[in-house]
N, C-alpha and C positions, 0 to 999 in steps of 0.2 A: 153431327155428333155421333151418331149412329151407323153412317153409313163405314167410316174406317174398322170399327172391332167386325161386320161384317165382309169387310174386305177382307181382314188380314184372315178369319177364319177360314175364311173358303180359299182363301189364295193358300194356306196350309194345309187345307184339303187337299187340295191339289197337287200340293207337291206331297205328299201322301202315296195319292192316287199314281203318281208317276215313279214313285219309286216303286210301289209294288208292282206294277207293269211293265217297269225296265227291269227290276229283279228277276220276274219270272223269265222274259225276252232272253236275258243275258245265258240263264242255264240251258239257253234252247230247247227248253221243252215247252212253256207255257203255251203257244203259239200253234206251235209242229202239232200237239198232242189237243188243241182243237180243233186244228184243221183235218186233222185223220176222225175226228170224234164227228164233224158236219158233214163228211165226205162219205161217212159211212150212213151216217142218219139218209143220206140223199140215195144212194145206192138200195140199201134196205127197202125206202117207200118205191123205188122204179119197181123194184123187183114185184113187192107187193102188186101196186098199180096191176104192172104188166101180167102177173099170175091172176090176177079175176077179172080178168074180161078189160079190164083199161091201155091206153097207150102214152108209154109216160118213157123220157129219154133224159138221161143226165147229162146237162153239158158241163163243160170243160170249166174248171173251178177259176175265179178269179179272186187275187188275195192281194189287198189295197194294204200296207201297211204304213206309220207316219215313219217321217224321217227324227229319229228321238233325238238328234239336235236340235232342230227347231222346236221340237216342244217345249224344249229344256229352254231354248235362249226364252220362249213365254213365260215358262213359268218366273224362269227369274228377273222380269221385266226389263230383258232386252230388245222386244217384240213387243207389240200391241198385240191383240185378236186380230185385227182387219189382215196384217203381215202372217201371223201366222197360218190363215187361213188361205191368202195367196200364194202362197209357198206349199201347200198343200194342195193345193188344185180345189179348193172347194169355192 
């Protein structure tokens, strides 16, 4: 009796959650404009490091992002978790 109004909240959550993360996606900035904001945070501490006596080297960024169809076909239960997770490489 419980377990559905708890389903359906968080399954609304979630579709929440994906629209505000495909909206930001979409105007191409939300993403771009954290990636220069971690890349910079990383740069800054080498520098630091490397200016007091440390040895510290940035490597080369790697940026893992989902395929927002397959999120989408989960949210809207055309996919299980187990598929969408496969489909993901996780």
């Amino acid at each position: 009796m419980f377990k559905k109004p708890r389903y359906t909240a968080r399954r609304g959550l979630l579709r929440l959650l994906f629209f505000a993360v495909y909206s930001c996606d979409s105007f191409g900035t939300g993403f771009a404009k954290a990636d220069a904001l971690w890349n910079n945070i990383q740069k800054n501490m080498v520098s630091y490091i490397n200016a007091n006596g440390g040895q510290a080297v940035q490597q080369a960024p790697v940026i893992a992002r989902p395929n927002w169809n397959d999120v989408k076909d989960y949210l809207q239960g055309k996919i299980d978790f187990t598929e969408l997770k496969r489909r993901l490489g996780c």
